[in-house]
FIKEVEX-825745 format. One record per residue (C-alpha): residue in three letters; residue number from 1; x, y, z. Coordinates in steps of 0.05 Angstrom, whole numbers, plus 5000, padded with zeros to 4 digits. Example, Ala and Ser with C-alpha at 12.3 -4.5 7.8 and 13.67 -1.06 7.14 Angstrom:
<rs>
<r "ALA",1,<5246,4910,5156>>
<r "SER",2,<5273,4979,5143>>
</rs>
This chain:
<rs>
<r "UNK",1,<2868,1706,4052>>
<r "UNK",2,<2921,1761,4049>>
<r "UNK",3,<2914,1796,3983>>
<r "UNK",4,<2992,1803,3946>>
<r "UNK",5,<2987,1881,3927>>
<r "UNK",6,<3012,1903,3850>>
<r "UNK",7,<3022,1828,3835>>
<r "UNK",8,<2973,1790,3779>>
<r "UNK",9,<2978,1722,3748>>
<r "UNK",10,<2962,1715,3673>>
<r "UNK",11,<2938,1646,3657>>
<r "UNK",12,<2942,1612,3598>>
<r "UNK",13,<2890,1580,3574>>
<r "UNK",14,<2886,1593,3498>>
<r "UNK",15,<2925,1535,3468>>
<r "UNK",16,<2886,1471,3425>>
<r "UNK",17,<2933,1408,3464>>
<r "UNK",18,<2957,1379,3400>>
<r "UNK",19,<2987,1331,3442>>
<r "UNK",20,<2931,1306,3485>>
<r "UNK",21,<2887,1286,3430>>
<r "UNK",22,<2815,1311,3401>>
<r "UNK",23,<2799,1339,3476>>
<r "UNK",24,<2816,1397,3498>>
<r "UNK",25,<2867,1375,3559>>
<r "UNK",26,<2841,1444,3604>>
<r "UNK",27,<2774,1415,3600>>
<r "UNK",28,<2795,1347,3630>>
<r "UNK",29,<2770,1326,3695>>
<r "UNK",30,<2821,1320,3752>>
<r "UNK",31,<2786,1301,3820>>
<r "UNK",32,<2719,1318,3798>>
<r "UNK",33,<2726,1387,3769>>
<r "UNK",34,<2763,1422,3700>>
<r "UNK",35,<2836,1427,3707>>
<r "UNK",36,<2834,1492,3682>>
<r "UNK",37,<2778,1501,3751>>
<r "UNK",38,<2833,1472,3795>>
<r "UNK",39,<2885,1512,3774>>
<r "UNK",40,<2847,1579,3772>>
<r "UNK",41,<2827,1565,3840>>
<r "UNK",42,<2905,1553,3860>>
<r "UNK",43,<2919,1625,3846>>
<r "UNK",44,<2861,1649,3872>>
<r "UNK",45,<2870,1619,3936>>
<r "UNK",46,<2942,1656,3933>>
<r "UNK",47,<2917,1720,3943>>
<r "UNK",48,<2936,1754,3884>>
<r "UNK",49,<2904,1821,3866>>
<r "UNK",50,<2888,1812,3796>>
<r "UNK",51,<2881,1747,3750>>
<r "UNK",52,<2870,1750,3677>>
<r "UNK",53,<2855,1681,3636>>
<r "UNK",54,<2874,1688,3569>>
<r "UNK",55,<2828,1644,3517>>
<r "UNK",56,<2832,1628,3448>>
<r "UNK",57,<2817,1563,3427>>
<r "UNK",58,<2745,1539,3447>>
<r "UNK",59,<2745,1605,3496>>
<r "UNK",60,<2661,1600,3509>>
<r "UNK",61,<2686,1529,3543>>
<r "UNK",62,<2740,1545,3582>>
<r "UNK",63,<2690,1611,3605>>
<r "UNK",64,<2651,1560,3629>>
<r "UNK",65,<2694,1521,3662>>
<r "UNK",66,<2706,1578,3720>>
<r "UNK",67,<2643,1614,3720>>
<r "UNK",68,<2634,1637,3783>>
<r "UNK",69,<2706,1645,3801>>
<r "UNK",70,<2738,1719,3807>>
<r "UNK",71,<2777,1725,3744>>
<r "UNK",72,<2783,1770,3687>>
<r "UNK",73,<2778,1741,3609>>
<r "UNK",74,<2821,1771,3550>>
<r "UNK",75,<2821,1735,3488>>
<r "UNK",76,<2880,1718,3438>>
<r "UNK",77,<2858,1714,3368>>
<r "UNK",78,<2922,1702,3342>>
<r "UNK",79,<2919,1634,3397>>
<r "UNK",80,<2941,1592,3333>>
<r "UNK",81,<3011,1629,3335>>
<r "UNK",82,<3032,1597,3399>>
<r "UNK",83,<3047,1612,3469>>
<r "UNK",84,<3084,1671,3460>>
<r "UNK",85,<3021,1709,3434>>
<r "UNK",86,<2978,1687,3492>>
<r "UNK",87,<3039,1719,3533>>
<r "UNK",88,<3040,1778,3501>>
<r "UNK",89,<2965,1789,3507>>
<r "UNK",90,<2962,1774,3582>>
<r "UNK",91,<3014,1815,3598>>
<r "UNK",92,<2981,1875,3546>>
<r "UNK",93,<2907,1866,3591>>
<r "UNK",94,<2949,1894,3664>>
<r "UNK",95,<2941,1958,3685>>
<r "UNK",96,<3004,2003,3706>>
<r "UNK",97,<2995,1992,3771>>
<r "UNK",98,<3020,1924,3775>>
<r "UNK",99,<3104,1919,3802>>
<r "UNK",100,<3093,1848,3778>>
<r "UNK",101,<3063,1790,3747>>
<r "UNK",102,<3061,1710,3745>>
<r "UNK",103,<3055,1671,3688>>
<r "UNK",104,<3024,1606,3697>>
<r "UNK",105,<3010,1551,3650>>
<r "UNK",106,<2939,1524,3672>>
<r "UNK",107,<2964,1442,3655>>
<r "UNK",108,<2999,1430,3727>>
<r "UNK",109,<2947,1407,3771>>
<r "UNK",110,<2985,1403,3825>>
<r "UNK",111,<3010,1466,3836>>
<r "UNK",112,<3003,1503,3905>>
<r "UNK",113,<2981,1571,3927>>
<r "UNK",114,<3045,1568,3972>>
<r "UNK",115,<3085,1551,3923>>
<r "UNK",116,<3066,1625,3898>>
<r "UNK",117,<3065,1647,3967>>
<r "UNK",118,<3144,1631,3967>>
<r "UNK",119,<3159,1661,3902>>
<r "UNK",120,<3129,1727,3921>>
<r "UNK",121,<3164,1722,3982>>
<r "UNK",122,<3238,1714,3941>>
<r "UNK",123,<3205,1773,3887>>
<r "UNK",124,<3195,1814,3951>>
<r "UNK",125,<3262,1798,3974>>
<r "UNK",126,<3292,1831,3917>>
<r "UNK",127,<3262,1891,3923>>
<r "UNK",128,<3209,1880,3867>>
<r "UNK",129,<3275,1869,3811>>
<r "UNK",130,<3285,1803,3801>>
<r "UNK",131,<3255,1741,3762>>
<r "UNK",132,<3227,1688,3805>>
<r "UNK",133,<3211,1616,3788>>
<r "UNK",134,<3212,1543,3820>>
<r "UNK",135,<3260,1495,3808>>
<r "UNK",136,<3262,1429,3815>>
<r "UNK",137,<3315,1381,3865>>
<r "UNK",138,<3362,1376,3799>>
<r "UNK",139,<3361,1446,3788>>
<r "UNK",140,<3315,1459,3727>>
<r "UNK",141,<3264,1514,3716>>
<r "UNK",142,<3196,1506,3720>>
<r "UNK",143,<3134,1538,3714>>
<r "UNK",144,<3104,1588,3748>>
<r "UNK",145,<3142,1651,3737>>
<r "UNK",146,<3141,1716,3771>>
<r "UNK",147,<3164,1773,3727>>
<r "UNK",148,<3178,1849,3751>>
<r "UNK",149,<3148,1903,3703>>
<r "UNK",150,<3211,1919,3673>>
<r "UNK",151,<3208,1860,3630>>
<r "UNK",152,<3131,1878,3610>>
<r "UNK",153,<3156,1910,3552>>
<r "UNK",154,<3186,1848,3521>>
<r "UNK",155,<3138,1798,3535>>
<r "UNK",156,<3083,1848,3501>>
<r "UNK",157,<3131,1834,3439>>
<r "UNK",158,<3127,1760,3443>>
<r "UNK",159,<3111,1720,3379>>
<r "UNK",160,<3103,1647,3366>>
<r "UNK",161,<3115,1579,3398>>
<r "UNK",162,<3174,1597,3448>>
<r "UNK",163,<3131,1633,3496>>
<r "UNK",164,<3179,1667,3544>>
<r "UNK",165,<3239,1613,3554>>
<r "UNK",166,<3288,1667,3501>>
<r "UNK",167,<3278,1719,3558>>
<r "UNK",168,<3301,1672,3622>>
<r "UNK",169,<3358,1656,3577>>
<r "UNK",170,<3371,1733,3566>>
<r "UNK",171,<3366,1750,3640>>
<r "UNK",172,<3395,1689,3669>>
<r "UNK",173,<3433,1731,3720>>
<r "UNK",174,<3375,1772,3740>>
<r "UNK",175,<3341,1711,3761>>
<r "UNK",176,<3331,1669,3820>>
<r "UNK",177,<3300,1601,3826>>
<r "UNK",178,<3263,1579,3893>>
<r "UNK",179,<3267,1501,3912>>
<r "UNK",180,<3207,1470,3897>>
<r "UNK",181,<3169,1432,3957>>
<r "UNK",182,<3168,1378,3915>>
<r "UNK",183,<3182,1367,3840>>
<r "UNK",184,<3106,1334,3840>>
<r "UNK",185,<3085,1404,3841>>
<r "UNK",186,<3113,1420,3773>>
<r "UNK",187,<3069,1363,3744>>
<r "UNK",188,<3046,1382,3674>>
<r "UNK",189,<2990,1349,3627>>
<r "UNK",190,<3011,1339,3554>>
<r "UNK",191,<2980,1275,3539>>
<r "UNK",192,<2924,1227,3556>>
<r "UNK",193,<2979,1182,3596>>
<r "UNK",194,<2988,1251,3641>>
<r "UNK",195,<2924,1265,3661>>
<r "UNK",196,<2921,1175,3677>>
<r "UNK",197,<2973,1185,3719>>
<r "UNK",198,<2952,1255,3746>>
<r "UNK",199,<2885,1221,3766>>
<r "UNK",200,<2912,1164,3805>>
<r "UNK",201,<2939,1212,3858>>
<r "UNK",202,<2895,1275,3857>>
<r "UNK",203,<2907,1313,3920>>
<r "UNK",204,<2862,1365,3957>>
<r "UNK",205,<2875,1436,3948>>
</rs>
């Protein structure tokens, strides 16, 4: 495994999924193990040289859930505010010696570590400046995305439910968006018919 130098991945991990139900949806099994597990071990397997989880709701839990794995825990209080908050706390937990950082919704079980392999590549590319994400065959952004440091500031100041969407909108030319393998790969889980249809074609890692 080749470790990606001054590059970390804040996952998210804090929210309640409203939409899934009395579960929490990070909890859910997927192929035998936590999809909040799988994913962790996604990024892990990418190399990156620092990955923070943020908690907040039922954090003891979602510790459990990758014990063992090499990650760092902060923990939103404010969790109940929304995305942005968990955002703004991940990105608050890196040190200064990071040139940039992924965030990464931990609901896409299907995600790849060379899927992050390719974005690094295209933040490489561009000299460390400019915003990275997939996007799918029709064009459309998806999750994860690789952000330089000079947009730490603002996502530190990030409040509520939007999480960082306002800022790709703001920096729309400064960004670049890197064909997805395939759009599988920007599966997400929001509801109990997700994770049905996630589980019906689980995939090795």
């Amino acid at each position: 495994m080749t470790v990606v130098s001054r590059v970390a991945a804040v996952l998210l991990a804090a929210g309640s999924s409203e939409r899934f139900g009395s579960e929490n949806k990070l909890l859910a099994e997927i192929g035998g193990e936590p999809l909040l597990r799988r994913v962790t071990r996604v990024v892990i397997g990418a190399g990156l040289s620092e990955i923070v989880v943020v908690t907040g709701h039922e954090a003891e839990r979602c510790r459990s859930a990758v014990e063992g794995l090499a990650v760092r825990f902060v923990h939103n209080a404010a969790c109940s505010h929304g995305m942005g908050s968990s955002v703004a706390v991940g990105i608050g937990a890196l040190g200064d010696e990071f040139e940039g950082a992924f965030i990464v919704p931990t609901d896409m079980p299907f995600l790849t570590s060379a899927l992050f392999t390719r974005l690094w590549a295209a933040f490489e590319a561009s000299d460390g400046r400019g915003i990275v994400f997939p996007v799918t065959v029709a064009g459309e952004q998806r999750n994860p995305v690789l952000w330089p440091r000079a947009y730490f500031p603002e996502l530190r100041a990030l409040v509520g439910t939007t999480g960082a969407k306002a800022l790709l909108r703001k920096y729309a030319a400064q960004s670049r968006g890197i064909p997805l393998a395939s759009d599988e790969e920007a599966t997400d889980i929001d509801t109990l018919a997700d994770l049905a249809a996630a589980c019906d074609q689980p995939r090795p890692l």
